[in-house]
NUGU-273054 format. One line per 2 residues: number of its first residue (from 1); for each residue x, y, z of C-alpha. Coordinates in nm, 2 decimals. Layout:
BEGIN
NUM> X:Y:Z | ...
This chain:
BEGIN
1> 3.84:12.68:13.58 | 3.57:12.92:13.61
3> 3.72:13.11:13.80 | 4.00:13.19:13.62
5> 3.78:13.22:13.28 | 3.57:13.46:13.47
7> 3.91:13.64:13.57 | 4.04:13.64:13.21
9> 3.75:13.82:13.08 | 3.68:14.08:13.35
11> 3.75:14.43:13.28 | 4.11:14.57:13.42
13> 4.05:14.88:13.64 | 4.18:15.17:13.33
15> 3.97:15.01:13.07 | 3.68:15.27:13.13
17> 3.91:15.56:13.17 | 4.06:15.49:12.81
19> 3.69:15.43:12.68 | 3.58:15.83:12.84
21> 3.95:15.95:12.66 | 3.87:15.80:12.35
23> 3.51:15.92:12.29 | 3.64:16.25:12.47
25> 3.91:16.23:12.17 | 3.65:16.15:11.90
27> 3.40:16.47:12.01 | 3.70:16.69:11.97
29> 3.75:16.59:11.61 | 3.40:16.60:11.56
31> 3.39:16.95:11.68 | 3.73:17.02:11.47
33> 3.59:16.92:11.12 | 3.21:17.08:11.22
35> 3.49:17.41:11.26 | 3.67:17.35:10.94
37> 3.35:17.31:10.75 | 3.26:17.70:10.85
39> 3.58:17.81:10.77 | 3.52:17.67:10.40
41> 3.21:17.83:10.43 | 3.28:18.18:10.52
43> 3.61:18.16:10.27 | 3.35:18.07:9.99
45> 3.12:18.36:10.03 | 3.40:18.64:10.06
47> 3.55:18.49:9.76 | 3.17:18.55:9.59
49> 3.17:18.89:9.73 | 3.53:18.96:9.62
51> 3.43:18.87:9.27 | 3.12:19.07:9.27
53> 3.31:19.37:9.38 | 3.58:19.28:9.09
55> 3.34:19.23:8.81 | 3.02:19.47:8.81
57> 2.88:19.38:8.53 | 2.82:19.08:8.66
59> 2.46:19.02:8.75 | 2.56:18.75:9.01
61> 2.52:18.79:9.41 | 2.58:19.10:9.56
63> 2.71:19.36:9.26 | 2.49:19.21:8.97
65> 2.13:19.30:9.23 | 2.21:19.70:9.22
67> 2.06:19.69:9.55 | 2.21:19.89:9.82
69> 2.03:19.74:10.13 | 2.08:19.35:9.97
71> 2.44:19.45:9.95 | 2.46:19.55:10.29
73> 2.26:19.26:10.40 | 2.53:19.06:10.26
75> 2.80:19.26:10.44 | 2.66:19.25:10.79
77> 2.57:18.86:10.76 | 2.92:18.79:10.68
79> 3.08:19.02:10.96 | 2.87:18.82:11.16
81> 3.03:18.47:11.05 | 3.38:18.66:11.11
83> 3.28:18.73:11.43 | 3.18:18.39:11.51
85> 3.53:18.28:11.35 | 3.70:18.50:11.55
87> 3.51:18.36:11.86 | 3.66:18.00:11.76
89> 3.96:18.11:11.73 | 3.97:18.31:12.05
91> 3.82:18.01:12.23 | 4.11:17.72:12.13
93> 4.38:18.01:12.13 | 4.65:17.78:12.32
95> 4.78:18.04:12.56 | 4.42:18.07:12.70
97> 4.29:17.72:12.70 | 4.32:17.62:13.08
99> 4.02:17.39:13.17 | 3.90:17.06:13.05
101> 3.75:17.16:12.71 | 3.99:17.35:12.56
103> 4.12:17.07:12.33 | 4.05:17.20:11.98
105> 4.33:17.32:11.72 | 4.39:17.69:11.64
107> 4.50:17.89:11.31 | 4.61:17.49:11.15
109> 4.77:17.47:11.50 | 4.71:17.23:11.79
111> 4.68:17.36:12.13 | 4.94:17.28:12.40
113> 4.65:17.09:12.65 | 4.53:16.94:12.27
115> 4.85:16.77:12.25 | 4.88:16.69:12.62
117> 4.57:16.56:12.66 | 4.61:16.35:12.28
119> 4.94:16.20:12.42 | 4.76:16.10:12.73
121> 4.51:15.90:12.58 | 4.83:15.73:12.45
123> 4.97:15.67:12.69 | 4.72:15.54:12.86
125> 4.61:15.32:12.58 | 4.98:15.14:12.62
127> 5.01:15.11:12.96 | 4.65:14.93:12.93
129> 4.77:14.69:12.74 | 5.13:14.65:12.96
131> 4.90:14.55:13.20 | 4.62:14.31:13.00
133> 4.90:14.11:12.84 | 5.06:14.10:13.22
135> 4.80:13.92:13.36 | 4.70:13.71:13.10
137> 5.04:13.62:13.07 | 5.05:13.52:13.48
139> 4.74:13.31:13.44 | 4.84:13.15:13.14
141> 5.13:13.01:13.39 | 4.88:12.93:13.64
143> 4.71:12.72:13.42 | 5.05:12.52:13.30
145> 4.99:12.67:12.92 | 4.81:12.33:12.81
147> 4.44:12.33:12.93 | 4.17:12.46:12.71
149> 4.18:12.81:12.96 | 4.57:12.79:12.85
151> 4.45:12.81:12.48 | 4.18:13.06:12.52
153> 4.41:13.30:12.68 | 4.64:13.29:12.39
155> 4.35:13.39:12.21 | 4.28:13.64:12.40
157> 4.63:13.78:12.37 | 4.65:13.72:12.00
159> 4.28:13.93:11.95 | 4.42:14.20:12.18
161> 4.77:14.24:11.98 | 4.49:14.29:11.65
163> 4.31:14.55:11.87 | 4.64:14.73:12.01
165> 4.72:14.75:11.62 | 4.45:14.92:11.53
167> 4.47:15.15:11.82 | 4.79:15.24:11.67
169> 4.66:15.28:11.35 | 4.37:15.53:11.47
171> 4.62:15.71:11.72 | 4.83:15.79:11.42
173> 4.52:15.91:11.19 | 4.49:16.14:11.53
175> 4.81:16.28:11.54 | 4.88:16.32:11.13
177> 4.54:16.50:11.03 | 4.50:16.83:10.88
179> 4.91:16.78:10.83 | 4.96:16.82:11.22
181> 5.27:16.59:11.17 | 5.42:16.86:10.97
183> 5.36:17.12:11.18 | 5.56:16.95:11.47
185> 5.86:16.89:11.32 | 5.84:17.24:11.17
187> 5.80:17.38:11.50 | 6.05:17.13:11.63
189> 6.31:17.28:11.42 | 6.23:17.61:11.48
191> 6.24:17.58:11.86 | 6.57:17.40:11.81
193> 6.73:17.70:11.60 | 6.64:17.95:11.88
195> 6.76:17.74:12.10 | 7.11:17.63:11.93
197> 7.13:18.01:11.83 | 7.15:18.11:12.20
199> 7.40:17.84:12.31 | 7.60:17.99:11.96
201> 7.57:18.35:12.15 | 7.65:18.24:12.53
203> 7.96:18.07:12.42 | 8.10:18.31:12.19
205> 8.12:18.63:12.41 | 8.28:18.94:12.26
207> 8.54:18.97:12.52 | 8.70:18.66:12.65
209> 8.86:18.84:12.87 | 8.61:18.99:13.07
211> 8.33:18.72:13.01 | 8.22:18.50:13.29
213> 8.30:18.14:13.27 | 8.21:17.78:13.38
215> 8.50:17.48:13.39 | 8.48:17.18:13.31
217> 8.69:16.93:13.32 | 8.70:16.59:13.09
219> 8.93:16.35:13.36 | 8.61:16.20:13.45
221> 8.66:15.87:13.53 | 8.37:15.68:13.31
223> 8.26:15.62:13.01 | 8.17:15.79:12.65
225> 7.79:15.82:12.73 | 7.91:15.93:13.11
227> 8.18:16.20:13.01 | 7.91:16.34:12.77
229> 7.66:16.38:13.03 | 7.90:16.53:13.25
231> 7.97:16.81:12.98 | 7.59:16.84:12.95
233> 7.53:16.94:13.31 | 7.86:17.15:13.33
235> 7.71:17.38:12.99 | 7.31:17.39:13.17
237> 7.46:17.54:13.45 | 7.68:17.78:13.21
239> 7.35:17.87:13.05 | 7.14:17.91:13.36
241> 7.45:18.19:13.52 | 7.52:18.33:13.19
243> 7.82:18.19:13.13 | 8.06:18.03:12.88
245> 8.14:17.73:12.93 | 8.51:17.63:12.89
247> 8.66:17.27:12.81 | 8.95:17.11:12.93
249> 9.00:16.79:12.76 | 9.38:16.79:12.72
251> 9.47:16.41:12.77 | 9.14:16.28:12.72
253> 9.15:15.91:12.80 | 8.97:15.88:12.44
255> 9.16:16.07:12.22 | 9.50:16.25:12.40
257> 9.44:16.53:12.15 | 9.13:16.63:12.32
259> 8.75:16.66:12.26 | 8.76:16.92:11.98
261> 9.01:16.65:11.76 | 8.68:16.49:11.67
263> 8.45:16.76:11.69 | 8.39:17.13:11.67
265> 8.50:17.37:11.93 | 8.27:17.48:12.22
267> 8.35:17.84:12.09 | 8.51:18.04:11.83
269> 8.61:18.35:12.03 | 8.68:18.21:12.42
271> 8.84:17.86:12.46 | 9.08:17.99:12.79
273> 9.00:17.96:13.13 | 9.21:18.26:13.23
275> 9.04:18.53:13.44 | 9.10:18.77:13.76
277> 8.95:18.50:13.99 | 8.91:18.14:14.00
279> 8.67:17.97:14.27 | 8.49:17.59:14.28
281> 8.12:17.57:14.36 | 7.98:17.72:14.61
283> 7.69:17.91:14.71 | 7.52:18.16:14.49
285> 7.62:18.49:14.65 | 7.98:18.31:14.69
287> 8.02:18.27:14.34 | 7.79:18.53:14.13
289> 8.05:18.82:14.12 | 8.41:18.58:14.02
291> 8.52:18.56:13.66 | 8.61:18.20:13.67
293> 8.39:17.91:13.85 | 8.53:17.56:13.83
295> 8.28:17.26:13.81 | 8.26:16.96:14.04
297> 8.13:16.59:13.90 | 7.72:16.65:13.94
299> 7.68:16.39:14.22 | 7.93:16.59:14.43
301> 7.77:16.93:14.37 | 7.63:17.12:14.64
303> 7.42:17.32:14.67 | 7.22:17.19:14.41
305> 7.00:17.42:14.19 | 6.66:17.34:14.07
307> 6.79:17.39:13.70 | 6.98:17.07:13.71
309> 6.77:16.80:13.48 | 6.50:16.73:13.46
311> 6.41:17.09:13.47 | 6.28:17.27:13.15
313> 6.32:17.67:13.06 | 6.02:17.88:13.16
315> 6.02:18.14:12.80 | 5.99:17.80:12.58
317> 5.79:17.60:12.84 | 5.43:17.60:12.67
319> 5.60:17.57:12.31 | 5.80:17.31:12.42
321> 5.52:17.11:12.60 | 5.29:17.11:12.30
323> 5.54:16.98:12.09 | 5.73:16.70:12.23
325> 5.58:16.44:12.54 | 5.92:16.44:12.71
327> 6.02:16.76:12.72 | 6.31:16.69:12.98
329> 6.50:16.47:12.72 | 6.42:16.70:12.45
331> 6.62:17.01:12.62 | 6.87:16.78:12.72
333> 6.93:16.63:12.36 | 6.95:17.01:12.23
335> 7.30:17.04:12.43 | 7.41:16.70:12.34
337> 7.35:16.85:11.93 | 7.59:17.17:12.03
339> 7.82:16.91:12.22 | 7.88:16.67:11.96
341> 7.90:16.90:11.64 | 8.15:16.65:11.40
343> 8.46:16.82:11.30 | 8.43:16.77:10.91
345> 8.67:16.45:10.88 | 8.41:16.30:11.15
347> 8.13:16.39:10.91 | 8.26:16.25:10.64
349> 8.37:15.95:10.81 | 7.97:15.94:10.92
351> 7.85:15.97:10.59 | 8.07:15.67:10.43
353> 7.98:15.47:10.70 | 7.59:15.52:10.60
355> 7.68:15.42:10.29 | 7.86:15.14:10.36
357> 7.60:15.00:10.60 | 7.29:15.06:10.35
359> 7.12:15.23:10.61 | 6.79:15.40:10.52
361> 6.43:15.44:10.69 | 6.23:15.27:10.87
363> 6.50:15.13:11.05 | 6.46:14.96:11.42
365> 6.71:15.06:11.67 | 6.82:14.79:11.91
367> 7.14:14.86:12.15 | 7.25:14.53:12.35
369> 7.48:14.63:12.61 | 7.69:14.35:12.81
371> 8.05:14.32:12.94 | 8.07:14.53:13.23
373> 7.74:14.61:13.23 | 7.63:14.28:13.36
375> 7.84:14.27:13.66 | 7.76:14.62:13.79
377> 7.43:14.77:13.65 | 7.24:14.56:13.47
379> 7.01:14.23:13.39 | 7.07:13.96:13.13
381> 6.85:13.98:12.84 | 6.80:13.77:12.55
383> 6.78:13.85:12.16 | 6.44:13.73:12.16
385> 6.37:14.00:12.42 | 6.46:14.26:12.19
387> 6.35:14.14:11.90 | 5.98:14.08:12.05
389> 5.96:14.46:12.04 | 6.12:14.49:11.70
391> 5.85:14.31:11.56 | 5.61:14.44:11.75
393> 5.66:14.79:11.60 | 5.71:14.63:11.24
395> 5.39:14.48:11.28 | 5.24:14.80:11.36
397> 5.38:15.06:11.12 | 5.28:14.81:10.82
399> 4.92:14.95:10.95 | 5.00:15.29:10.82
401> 5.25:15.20:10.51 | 5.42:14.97:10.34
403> 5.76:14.82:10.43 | 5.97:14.68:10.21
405> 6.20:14.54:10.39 | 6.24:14.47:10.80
407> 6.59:14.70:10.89 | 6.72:14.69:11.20
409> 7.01:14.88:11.31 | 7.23:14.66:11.51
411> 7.48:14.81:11.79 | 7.66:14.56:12.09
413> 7.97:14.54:12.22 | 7.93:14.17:12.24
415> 8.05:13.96:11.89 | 7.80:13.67:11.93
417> 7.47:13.90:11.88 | 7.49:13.95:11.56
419> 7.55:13.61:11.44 | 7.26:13.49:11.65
421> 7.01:13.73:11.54 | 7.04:13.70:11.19
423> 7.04:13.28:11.24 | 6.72:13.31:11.48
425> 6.54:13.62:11.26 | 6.62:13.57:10.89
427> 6.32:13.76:10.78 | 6.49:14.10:10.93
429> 6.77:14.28:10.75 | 7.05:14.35:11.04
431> 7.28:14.62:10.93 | 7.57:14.63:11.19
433> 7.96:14.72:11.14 | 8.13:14.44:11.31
435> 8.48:14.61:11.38 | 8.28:14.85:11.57
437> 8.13:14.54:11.84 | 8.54:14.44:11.89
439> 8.65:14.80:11.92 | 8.38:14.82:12.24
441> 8.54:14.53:12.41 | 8.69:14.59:12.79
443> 9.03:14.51:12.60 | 9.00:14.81:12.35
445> 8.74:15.04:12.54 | 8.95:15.35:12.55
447> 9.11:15.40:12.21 | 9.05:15.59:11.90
449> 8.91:15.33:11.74 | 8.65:15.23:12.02
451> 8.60:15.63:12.04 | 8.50:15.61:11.68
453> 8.27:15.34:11.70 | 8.06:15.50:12.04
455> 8.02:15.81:11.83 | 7.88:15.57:11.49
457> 7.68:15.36:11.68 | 7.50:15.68:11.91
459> 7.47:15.84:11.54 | 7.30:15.60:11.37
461> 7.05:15.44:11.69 | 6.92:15.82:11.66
463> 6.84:15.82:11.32 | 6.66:15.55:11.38
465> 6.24:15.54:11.41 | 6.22:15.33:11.70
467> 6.48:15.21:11.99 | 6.50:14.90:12.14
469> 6.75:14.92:12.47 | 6.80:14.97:12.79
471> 6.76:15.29:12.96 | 7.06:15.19:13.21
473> 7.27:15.22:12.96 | 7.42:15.58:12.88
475> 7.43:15.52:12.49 | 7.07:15.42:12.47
477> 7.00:15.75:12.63 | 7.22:15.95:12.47
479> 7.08:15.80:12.14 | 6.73:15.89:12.28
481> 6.82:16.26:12.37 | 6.94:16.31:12.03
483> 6.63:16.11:11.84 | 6.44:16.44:11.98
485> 6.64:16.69:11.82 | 6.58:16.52:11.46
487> 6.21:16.40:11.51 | 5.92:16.61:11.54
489> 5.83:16.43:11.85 | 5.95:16.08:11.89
491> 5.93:16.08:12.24 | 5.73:15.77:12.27
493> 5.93:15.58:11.98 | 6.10:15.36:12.24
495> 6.11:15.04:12.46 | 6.36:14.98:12.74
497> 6.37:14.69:12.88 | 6.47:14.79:13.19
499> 6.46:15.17:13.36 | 6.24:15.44:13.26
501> 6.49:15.78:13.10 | 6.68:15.94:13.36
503> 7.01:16.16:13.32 | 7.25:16.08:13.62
505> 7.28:16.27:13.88 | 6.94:16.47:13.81
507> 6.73:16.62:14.07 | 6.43:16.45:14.21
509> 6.17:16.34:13.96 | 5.81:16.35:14.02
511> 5.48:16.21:13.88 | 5.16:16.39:14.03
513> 4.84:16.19:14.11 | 4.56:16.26:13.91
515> 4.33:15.98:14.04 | 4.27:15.80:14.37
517> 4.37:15.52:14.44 | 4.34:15.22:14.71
519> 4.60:14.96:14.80 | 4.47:14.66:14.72
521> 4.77:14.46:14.84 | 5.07:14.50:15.10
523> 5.30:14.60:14.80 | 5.03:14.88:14.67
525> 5.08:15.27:14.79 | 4.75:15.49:14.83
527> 4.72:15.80:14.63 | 4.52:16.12:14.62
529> 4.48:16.36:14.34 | 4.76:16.61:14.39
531> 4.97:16.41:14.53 | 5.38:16.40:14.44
533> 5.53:16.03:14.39 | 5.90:16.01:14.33
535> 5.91:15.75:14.09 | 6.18:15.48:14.12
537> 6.07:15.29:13.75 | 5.80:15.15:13.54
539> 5.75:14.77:13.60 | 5.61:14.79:13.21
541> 5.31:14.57:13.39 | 5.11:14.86:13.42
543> 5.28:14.94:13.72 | 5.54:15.19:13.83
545> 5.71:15.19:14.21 | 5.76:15.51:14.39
547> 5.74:15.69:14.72 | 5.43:15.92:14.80
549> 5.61:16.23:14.93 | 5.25:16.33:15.15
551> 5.29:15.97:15.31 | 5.62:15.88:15.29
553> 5.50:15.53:15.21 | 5.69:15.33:14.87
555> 5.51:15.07:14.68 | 5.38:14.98:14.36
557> 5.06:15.22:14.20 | 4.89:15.22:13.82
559> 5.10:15.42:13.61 | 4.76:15.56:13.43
561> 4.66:15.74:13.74 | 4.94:15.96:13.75
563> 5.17:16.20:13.49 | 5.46:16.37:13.44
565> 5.52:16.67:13.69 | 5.79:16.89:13.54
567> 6.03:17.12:13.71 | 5.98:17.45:13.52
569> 6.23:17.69:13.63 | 6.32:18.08:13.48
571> 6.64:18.08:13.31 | 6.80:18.38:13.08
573> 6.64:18.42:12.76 | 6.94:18.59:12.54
575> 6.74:18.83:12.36 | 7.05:18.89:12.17
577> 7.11:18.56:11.99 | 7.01:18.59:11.61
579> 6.83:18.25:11.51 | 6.91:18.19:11.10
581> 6.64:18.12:10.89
């Protein structure tokens, strides 16, 4: 028994890394408000010299002395502060700021390792407490849940859900002072214009005839979430050759009519395939000089490019970094908004349905995919597996403001969820259309009507502020991708309960190690800074499970000592495209 209080109490391996973020984190602001306060202060005294220089009769500060030399005293000590200023501002300039102190914000700005670094400490914070709960959990078990170390673990847990509250709390102050919160989703929207504005130019060439072309074709056999992927990777490869992509989604197995019968055409000026030459994939000097090139599925595609996802455009890279903390999804999400553009009886048909439903923010989205799923891709999980994360994030945002009332946006394709979670969680508001959970049934899967509900239930999960799914499932991702075209950065406004975000058939992903580590167990992988892990998932215990591409060795590591390693790649930058205001 003492040994396992002794084990409940001892410090997990990240907890002094989190402490050295955090202080790091609160020396930063520190620094930033000790910078605000000489801003103030230089503003005030060129607004006292401006209003010396305005009035001169007035026998106040510089003007009102008549003294030549005091004036000029004045002059030079203020150039001097400008100086200074200027030094500031040179020093957390964003472009520049490569090395470990470069945190600070610039011009009301933050700077791209500012936000990196803030969504680190995060990150870091939450996979801390993936772990803590973990263990505690595991010897609460050992202990059969009834002994007095049973009941001081549950105290335990139930202090550290108060701390991970606050820590939310704080972490929010973090990331809305100064109106920083605004700022993203300003610059959010304004990266998404310039980009939406080039995939408007690529697609409608001047000359159909003569323009260059990508096709694709809609017969593949799979699923909403699946055929919409497909059309994703068939328009980045379109936009990494400079070339429009062209649809052909005659006989779709959704809607016969084909895709632009619910919404908008790809183009306005080049919807035919026709050209002097038609080829299939091939190699790049095979292909670069024919009109027409005909697109595999992505799994069959060979050779494979490194602009395939994950991969991110160079010309946007830093912008797009310091903005949103999956910038993969992000840029994948921006062709799923060009994609998915509602014809106007699809909009309108959206819009009654919000108003049917009641549905307003904060709103919880939770996705609960069965049927097929079950047999083929994916684990069982309960309601109450769902709904523990629901609360969990109610619990936290009524740290930062009121709520009213507990929504939660309901989508499943099986009938008995709903029924069960609003007997089991009658404090919650479920909004859910219950025609839509038949019309996804094997029975009805590929009709208008289940066509219609997919494209309701994607729309709505994304509006949401948080999603509860399962990443295995192509609607909870294609609900994610979209959340970060309408967020300023809601890349960490998510729990899946089973894989981390992947888009199928991407190239290899990579985390990179940024701190050693020793197996401790047969199931453990070492690790050296610099090192490149394919990652496999995130056990959500503080663990993920990948293969060490220096070793070749798979196993089990601590997700906190590794991050994202993105693929970074130069694509065209369509100087051409005019971005509306």
């Amino acid at each position: 028994m003492i040994y396992m209080s002794n084990t409940a109490f001892q410090a997990p391996e990240g907890s002094s890394e989190l402490e050295r973020q955090l202080k790091r984190t609160v020396r930063e602001l520190e620094k930033l408000k000790a910078q605000n306060d000489e801003f103030r202060a230089l503003a005030l005294d060129i607004r006292k010299l401006t209003k010396g220089r305005e009035k001169p009769g007035d026998n106040d500060d510089v003007e009102g002395k008549g003294n030549g030399e005091e004036k000029q005293r004045v002059i030079d000590e203020l150039q001097n502060k400008v100086d200074h200023m200027n030094d500031l501002l040179k020093e957390a300039s964003y472009k520049g700021s490569e090395g470990e102190g470069q945190l600070s914000v610039s011009g009301g700005e933050p700077t791209m390792n500012h936000e990196v670094e803030r969504r680190r400490v995060e990150n870091t914070a939450m996979e801390f407490w993936f772990y803590l709960r973990n263990k505690l959990q595991k010897l609460k078990d050992k202990t059969g849940g009834k002994s007095d170390v049973g009941v001081e673990i549950d105290t335990i847990i139930q202090d550290s859900t108060a701390y991970q509250k606050t820590l939310y709390k704080d972490f929010w102050k973090l990331r809305t002072v100064d109106g920083l919160e605004k700022w993203r989703q300003k610059e959010a929207d304004s990266l998404g214009k310039l980009v939406q504005a080039r995939f408007h130019f690529l697609q409608n060439p001047s000359d159909c005839s003569t323009a260059k072309k990508i096709v694709c074709n809609l017969s593949k056999g799979c699923g909403y979430g699946c055929q919409l992927h497909h059309l994703v990777y068939c328009m980045m490869v379109g936009y990494a050759l400079d070339r429009t992509l062209i649809l052909e989604s005659k006989g779709w197995r959704y809607a016969a009519a084909g895709w632009e019968s619910v919404f908008r055409p790809l183009s306005d000026t080049c919807m035919e395939r026709s050209g002097r030459e038609s080829v299939h994939w091939g190699a790049p000097d095979r292909i670069k000089d024919v009109q027409v090139v005909e697109m595999p599925i992505i799994d069959s595609l060979h050779p494979r490019p490194d602009y395939l996802p994950l991969s991110i455009p160079k010309d946007i890279s830093e912008r797009l970094i310091r903005v949103n903390g999956d910038p993969s999804s992000w840029w994948i999400g921006q062709f799923v908004q060009y994609l998915t553009r509602p014809q106007p009886h699809l909009q309108k048909d959206l819009d009654r349905a919000q108003k049917k439903l009641g549905f307003s923010n904060p709103c919880v989205g939770v996705h609960v995919r069965r049927t097929d799923k079950l047999a083929a891709e994916a684990a069982y999980h309960s309601v109450d597996e769902y709904m523990r994360y629901v609360a969990e994030y109610f619990d936290k945002l009524e740290m930062i403001q009121e709520v009213p009332e507990r929504k939660v946006f309901l989508a499943s394709d099986d009938p008995s969820v709903l029924p069960e979670a609003k007997k089991n969680y009658p404090d919650y508001t479920f909004i859910s259309d219950p025609s839509v959970t038949l019309s996804a049934g094997l029975n009805k899967r590929y009709t208008d009507e289940s066509l219609r509900g997919v494209i309701l239930d994607i729309h709505f999960l994304s509006l949401c502020d948080y999603l509860v799914c399962t990443f295995s499932s192509q609607v909870c991702r294609v609900a994610y991708e979209k959340m970060q075209t309408m967020h300023g950065d809601p890349s960490a406004n998510f729990k899946s309960l089973d894989d981390i975000y992947y888009f199928g058939g991407q190239n290899g992903h990579y985390v990179e190690v940024v701190e050693e580590h020793v197996k401790r167990n047969s199931k453990e992988i070492d690790m050296e800074p610099g090192d490149l892990i394919g990652i496999a998932g995130n056990h959500w215990d503080g663990n993920s499970k990948g293969m060490n591409r220096r070793t070749g060795k798979t196993g089990l590591f601590p997700s906190y000592k590794t991050q994202n390693k993105l693929t970074i790649v130069d694509l065209p930058e369509y100087p051409e495209a005019k971005v509306d205001r």
